[in-house]
VOBA-1610 file (N, C-alpha, C; in pm, whole numbers, padded with zeros to 5 digits, always signed):
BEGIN
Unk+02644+14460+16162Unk+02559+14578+16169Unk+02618+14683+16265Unk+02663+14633+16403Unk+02732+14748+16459Unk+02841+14787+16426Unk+02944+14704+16318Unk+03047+14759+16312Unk+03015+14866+16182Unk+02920+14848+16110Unk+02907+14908+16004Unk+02870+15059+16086Unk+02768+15082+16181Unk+02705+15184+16277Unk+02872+15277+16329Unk+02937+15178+16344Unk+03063+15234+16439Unk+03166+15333+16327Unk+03084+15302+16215Unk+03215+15302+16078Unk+03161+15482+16069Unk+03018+15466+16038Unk+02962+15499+15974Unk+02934+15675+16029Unk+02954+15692+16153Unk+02915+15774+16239Unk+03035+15861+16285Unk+03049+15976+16286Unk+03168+16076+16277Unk+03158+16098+16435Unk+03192+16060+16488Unk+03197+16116+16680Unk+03281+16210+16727Unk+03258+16311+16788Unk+03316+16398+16843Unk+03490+16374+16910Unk+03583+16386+16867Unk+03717+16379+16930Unk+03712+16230+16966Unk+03625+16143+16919Unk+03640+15989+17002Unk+03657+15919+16835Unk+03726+15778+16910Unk+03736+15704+16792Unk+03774+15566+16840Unk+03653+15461+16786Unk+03725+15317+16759Unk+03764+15217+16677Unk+03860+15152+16783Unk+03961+15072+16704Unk+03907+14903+16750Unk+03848+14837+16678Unk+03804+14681+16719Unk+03952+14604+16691Unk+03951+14499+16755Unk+04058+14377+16723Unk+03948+14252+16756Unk+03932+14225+16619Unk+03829+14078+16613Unk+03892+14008+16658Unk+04059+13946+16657Unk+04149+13860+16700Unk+04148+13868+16869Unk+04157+14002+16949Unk+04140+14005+17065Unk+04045+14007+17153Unk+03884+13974+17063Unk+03754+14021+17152Unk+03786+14140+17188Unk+03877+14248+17167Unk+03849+14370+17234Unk+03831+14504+17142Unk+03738+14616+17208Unk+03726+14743+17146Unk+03825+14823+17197Unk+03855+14924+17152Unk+03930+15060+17189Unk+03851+15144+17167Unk+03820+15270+17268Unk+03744+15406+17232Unk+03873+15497+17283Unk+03892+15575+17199Unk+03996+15641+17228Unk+03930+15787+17248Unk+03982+15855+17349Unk+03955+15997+17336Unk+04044+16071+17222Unk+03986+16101+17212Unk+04128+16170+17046Unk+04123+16301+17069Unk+04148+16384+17134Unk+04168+16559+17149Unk+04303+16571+17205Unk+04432+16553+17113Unk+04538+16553+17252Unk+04607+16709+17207Unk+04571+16788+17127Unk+04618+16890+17114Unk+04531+17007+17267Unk+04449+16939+17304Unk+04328+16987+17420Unk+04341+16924+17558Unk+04442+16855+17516Unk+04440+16717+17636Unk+04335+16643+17662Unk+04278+16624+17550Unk+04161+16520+17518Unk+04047+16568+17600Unk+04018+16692+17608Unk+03909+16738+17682Unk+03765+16727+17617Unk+03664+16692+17649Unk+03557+16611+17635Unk+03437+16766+17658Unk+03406+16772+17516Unk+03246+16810+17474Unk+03160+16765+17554Unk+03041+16843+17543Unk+02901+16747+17567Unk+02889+16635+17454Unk+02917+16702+17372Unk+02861+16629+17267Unk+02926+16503+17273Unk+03067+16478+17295Unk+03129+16364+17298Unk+03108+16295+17437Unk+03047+16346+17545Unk+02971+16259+17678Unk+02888+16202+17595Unk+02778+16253+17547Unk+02645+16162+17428Unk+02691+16098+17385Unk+02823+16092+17287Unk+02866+15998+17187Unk+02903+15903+17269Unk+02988+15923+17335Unk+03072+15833+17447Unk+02946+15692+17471Unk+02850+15739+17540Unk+02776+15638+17559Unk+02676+15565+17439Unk+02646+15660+17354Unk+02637+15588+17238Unk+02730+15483+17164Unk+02835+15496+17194Unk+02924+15412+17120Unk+02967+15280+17190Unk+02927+15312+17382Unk+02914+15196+17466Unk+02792+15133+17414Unk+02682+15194+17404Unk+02560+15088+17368Unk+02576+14998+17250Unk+02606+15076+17153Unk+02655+14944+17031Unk+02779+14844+17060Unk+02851+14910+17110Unk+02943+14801+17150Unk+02926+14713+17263Unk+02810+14729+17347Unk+02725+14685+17450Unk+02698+14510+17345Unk+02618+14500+17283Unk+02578+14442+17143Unk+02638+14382+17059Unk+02801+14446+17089Unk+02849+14369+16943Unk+02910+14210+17038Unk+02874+14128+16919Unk+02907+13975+17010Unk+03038+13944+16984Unk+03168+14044+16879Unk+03242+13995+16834Unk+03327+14084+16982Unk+03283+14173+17025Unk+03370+14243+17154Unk+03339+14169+17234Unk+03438+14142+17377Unk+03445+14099+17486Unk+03507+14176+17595Unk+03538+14281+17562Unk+03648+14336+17682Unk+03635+14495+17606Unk+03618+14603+17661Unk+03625+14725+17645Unk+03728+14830+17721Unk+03818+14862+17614Unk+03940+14952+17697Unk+03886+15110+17680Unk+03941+15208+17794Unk+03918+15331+17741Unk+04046+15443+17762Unk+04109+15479+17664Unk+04218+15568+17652Unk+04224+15686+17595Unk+04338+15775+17695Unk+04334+15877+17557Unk+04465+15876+17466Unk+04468+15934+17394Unk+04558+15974+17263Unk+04674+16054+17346Unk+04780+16035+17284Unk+04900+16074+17330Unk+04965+16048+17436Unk+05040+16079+17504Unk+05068+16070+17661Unk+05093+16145+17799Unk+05018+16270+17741Unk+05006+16381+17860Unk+04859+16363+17919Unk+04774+16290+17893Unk+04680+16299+17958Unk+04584+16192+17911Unk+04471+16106+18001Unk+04389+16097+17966Unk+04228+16154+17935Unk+04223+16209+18028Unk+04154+16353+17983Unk+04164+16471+18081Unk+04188+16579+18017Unk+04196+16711+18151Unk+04059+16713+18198Unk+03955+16691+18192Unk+03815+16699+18195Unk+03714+16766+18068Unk+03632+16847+18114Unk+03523+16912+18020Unk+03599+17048+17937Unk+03463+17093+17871Unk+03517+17216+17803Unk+03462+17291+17899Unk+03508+17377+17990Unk+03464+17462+18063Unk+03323+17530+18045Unk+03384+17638+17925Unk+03291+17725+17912Unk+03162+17673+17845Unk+03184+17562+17791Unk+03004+17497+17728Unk+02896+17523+17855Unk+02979+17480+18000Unk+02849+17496+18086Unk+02795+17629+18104Unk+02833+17723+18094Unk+02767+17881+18090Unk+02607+17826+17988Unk+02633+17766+17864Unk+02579+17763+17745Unk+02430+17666+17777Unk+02431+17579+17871Unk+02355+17464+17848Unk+02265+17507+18048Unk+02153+17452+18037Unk+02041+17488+18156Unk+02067+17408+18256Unk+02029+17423+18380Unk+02059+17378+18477Unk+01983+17186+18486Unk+01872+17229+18392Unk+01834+17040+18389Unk+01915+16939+18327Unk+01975+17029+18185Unk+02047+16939+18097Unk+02188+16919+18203Unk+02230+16970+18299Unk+02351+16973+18382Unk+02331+16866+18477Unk+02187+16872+18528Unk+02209+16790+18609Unk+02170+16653+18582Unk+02143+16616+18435Unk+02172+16457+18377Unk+02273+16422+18357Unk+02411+16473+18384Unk+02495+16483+18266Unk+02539+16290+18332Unk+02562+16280+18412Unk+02611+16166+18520Unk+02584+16062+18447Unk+02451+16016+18375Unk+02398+15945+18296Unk+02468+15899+18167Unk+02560+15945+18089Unk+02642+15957+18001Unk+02774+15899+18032Unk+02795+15964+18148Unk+02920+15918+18196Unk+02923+15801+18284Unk+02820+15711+18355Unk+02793+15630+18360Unk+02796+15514+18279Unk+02775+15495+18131Unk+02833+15435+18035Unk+02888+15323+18038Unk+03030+15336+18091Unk+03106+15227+18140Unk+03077+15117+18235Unk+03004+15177+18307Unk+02969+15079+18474Unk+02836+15026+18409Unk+02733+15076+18346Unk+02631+15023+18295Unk+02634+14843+18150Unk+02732+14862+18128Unk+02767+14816+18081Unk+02809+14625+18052Unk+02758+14559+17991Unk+02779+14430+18062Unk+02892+14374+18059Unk+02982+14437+17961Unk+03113+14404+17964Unk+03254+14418+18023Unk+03318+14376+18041Unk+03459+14409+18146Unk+03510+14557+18106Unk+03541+14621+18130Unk+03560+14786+18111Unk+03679+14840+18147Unk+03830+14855+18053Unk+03960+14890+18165Unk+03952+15022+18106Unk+03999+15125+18233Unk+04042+15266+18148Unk+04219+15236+18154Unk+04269+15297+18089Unk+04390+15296+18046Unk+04433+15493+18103Unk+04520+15507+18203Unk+04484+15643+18244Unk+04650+15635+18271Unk+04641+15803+18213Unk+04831+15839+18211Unk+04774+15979+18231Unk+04906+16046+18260Unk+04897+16219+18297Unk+04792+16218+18339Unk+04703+16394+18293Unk+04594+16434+18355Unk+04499+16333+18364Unk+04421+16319+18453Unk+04288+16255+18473Unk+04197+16342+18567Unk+04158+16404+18543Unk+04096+16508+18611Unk+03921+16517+18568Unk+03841+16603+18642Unk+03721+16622+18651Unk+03641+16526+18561Unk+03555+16550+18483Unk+03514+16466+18376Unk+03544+16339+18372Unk+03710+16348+18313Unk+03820+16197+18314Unk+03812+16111+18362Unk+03813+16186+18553Unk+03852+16065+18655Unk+03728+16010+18692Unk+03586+16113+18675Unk+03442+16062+18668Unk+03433+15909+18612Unk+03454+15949+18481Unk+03409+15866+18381Unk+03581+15712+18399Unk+03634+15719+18441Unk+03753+15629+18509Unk+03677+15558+18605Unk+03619+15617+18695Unk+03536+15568+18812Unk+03441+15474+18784Unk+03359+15488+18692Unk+03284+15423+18663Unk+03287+15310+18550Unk+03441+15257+18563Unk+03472+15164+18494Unk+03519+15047+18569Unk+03533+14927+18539Unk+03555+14847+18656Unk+03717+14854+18679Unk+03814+14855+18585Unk+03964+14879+18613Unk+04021+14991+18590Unk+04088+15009+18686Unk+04199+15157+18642Unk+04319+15106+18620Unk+04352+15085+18551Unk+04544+15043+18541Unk+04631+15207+18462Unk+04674+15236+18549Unk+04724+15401+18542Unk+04890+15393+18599Unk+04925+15455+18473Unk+05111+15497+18486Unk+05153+15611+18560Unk+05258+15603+18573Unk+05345+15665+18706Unk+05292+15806+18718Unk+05258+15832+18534Unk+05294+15978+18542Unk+05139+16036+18556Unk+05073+15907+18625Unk+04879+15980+18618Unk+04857+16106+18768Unk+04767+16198+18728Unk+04733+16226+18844Unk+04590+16281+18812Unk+04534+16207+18953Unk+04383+16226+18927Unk+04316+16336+19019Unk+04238+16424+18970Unk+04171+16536+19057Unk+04029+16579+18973Unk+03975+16636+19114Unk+03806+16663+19074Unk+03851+16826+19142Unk+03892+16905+18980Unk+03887+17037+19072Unk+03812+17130+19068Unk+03658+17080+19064Unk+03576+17170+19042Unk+03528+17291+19124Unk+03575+17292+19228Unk+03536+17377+19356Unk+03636+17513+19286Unk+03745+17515+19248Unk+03846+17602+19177Unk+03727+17709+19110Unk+03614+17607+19052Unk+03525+17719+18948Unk+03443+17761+19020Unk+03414+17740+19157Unk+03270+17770+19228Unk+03212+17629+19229Unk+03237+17540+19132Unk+03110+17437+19173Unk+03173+17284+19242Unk+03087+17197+19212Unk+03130+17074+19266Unk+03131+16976+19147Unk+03182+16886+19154Unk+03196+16750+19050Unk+03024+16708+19041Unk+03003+16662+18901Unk+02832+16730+18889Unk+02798+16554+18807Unk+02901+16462+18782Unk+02902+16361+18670Unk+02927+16218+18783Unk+02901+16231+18929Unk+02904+16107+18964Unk+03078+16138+19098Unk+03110+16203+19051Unk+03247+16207+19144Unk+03306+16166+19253Unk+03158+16290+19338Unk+03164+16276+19461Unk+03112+16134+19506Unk+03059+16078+19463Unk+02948+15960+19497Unk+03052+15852+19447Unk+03151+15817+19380Unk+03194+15726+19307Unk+03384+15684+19440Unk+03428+15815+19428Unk+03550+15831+19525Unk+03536+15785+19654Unk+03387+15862+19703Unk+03364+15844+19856Unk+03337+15684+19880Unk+03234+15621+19754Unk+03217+15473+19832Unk+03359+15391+19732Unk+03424+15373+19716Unk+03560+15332+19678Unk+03705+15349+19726Unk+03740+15547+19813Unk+03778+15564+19884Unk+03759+15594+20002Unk+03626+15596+20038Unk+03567+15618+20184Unk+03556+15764+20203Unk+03468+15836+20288Unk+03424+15951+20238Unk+03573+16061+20346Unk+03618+16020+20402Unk+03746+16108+20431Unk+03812+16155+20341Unk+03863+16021+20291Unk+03935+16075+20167Unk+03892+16126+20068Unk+03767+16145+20059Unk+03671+16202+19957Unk+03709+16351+19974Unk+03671+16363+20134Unk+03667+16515+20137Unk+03808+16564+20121Unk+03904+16519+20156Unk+04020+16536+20147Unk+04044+16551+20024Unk+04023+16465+19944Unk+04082+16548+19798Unk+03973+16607+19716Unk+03838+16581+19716Unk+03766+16742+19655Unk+03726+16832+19715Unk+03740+16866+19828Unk+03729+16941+19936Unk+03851+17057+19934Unk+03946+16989+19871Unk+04065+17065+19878Unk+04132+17092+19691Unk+04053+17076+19637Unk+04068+17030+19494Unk+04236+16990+19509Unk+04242+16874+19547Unk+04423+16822+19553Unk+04406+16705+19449Unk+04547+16736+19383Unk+04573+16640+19292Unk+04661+16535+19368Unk+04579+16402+19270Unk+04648+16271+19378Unk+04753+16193+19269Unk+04856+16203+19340Unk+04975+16101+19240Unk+04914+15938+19264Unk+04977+15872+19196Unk+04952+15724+19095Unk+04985+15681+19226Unk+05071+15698+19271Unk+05081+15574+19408Unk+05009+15600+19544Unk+04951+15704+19549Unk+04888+15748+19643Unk+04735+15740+19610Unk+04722+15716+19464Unk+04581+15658+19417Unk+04540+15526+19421Unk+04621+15477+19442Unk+04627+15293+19440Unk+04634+15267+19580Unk+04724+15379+19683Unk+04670+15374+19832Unk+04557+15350+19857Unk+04497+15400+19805Unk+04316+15437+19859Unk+04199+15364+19777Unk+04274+15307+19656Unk+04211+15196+19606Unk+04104+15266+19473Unk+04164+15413+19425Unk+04120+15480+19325Unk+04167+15372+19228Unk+04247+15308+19201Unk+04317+15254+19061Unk+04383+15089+19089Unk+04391+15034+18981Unk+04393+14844+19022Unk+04540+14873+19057Unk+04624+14948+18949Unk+04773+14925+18997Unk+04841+15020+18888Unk+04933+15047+18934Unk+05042+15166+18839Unk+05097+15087+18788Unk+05187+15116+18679Unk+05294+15064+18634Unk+05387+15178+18517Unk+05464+15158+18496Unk+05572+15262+18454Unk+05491+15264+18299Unk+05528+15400+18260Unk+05428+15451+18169Unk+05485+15371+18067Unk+05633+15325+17980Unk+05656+15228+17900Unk+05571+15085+17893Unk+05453+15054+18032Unk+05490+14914+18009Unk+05319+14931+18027Unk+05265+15024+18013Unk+05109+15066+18050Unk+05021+14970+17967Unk+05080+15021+17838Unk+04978+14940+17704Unk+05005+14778+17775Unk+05090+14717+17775Unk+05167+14580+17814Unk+05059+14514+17905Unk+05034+14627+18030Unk+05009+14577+18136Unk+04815+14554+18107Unk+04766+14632+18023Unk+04628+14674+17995Unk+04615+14505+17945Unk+04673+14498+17822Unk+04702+14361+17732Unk+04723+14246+17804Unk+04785+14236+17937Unk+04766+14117+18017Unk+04658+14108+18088Unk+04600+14203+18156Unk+04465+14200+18180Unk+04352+14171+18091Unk+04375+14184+17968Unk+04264+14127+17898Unk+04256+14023+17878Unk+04381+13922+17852Unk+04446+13818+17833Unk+04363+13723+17973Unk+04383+13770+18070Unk+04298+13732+18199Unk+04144+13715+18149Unk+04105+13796+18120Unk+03945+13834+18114Unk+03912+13736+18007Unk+03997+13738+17935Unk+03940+13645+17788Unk+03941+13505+17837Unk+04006+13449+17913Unk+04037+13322+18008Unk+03867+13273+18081Unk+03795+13358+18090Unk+03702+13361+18170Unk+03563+13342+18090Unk+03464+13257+18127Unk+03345+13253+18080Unk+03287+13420+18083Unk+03234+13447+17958Unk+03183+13630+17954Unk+03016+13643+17979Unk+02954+13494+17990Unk+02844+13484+18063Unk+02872+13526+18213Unk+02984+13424+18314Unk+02979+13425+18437Unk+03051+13614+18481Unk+03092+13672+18387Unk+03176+13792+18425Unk+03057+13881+18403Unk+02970+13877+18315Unk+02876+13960+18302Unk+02784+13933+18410Unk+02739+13826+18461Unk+02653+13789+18564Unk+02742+13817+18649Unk+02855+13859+18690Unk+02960+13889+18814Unk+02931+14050+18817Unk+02865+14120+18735Unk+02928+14240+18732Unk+02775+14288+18772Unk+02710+14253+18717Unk+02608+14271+18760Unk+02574+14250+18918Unk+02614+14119+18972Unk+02568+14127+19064Unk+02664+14234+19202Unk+02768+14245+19153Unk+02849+14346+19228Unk+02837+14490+19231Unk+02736+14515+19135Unk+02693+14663+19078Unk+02550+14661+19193Unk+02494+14610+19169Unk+02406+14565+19187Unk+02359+14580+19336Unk+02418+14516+19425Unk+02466+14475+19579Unk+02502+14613+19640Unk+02608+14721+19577Unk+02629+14812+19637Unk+02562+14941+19679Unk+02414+14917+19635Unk+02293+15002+19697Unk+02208+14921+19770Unk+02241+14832+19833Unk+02155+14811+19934Unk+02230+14700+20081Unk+02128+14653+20183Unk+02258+14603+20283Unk+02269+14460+20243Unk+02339+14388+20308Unk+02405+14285+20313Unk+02293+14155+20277Unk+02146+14181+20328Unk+02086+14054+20291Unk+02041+14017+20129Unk+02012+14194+20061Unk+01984+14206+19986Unk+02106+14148+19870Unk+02212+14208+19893Unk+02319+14114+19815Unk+02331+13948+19807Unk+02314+13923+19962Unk+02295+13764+19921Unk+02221+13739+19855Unk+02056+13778+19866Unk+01972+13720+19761Unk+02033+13711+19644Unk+02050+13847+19589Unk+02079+13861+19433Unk+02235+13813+19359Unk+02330+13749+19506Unk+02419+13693+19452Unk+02336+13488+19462Unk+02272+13491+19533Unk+02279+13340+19520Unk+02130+13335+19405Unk+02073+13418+19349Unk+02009+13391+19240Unk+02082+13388+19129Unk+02198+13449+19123Unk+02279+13414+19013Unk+02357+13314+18991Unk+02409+13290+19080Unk+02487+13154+19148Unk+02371+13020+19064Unk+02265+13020+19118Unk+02140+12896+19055Unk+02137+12949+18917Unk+02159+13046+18871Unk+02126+13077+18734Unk+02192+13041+18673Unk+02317+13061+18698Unk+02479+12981+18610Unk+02464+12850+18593Unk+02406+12785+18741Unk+02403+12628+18721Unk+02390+12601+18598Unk+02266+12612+18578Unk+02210+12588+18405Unk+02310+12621+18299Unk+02367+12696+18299Unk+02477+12743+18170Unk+02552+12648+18099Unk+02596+12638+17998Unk+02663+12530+17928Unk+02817+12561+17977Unk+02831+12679+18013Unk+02987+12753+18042Unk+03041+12668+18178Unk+02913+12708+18254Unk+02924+12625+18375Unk+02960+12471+18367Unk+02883+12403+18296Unk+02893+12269+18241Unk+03047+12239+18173Unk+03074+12317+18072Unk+03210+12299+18004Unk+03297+12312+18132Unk+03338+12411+18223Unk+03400+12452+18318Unk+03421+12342+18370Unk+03341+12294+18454Unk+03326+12112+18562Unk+03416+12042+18494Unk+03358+12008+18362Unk+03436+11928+18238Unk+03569+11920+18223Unk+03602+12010+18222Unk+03744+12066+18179Unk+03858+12069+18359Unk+03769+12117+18441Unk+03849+12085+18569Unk+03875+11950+18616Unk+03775+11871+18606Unk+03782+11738+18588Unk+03872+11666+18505Unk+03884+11699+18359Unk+03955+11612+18260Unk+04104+11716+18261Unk+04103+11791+18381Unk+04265+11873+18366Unk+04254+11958+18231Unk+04209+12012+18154Unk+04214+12132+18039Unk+04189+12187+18036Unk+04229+12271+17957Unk+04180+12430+17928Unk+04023+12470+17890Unk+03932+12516+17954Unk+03834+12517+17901Unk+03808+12614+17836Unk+03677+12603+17722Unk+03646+12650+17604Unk+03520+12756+17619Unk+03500+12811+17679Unk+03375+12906+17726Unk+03346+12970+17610Unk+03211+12972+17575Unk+03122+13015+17450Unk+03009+13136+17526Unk+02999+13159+17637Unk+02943+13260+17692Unk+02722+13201+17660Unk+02724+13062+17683Unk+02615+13024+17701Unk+02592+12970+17807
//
């Protein structure tokens, strides 16, 4: 049913690609004559197309890329915001959120531009694996305004709010190794070996019970709005919750009898 939904539905500059063989989806930004610059309309879609694929039981792992290799996305269409009211502006975060909402493992795949919008919606994914030639910036201050989709809020608690101000404060663009300084991105690797490196990471993820990663993600999402006692609770209620799991059970099994275990995500 969702793949038929996924077939069926014309999305703005976006497009996916399933691999039933790999548990994994592809959403590709597809605008590379634009540098894959992102509509409203394709923020809506964007997360529409996370919710069904939220659902589908045949996905396990969700990548997000763009088309070509100058960019993963330059950001928005500028001038739409003249067009749209100051309420519909200030939901927009909600859309682009998407990724992090999400129960599934989430890599962006990020080369060239990654900028405003882009590096938003990057942020709020759990991996960045980004090639030499990425550079990421929020240069919204350039227009008068500020990053309006989560930015500021996403950089500062990931890079700490110095470096926050330091690079949207100054709208400075940050090179790939100086993004992985500060812990914007999991790790660079030379733009030939990007796809390679995405594909071993999934290879990882698929290794893993997608019950205990989804209950991992949650509780790490979860934890980072409130202090330290509050996380324990809600990590050691999950912790007792797994007990019960059959994943958990197979896991013991399999460490015990030395094999590979077989995780069914129950």
């Amino acid at each position: 049913m969702e793949q038929q939904k996924l077939g069926q539905i014309e999305w703005d500059h976006l497009r996916v690609e399933k691999n039933a063989e790999r548990k994994t989806a592809t959403i590709v930004l597809d605008r590379p004559e634009k540098m894959n610059t992102l509509s409203f309309t394709a923020r809506a879609h964007l997360s529409q197309i996370f919710d069904l694929l939220n659902n589908d039981d045949e996905v396990r792992v969700i990548i997000l890329k763009g088309e070509g290799t100058q960019a993963f996305t330059s950001g928005g269409t500028i001038t739409e915001f003249m067009e749209r009211s100051p309420e519909e502006l200030s939901m927009l975060h909600k859309n682009v959120a998407a990724p992090e909402r999400s129960p599934k493992p989430v890599i962006a795949q990020l080369q060239g531009y990654t900028f405003g919008v882009g590096l938003e919606i990057a942020m709020a994914c759990d991996f960045r694996i980004a090639s030499e030639t990425t550079q990421l910036a929020l240069p919204e201050l350039r227009l008068g305004m500020i990053p309006g989709s989560g930015g500021t809020q996403r950089v500062a608690r990931i890079a700490g709010l110095g470096r926050a101000k330091d690079m949207i404060m100054r709208a400075r663009r940050i090179p790939a190794a100086e993004a992985y300084q500060w812990g914007l991105v999991t790790m660079v690797t030379p733009q030939d070996e990007l796809e390679n490196e995405v594909q071993k990471l999934v290879d990882e993820l698929l290794l893993f019970s997608p019950l205990a990663l989804r209950t991992l993600k949650q509780v790490l999402n979860a934890s980072q709005e409130g202090p330290l006692s509050t996380g324990l609770e809600i990590e050691g209620y999950a912790y007792g919750m797994l007990r019960s799991t059959n994943d958990f059970r197979e896991g013991v099994d399999a460490f015990a009898n030395k094999r590979k275990p077989n995780f069914t995500g129950q």
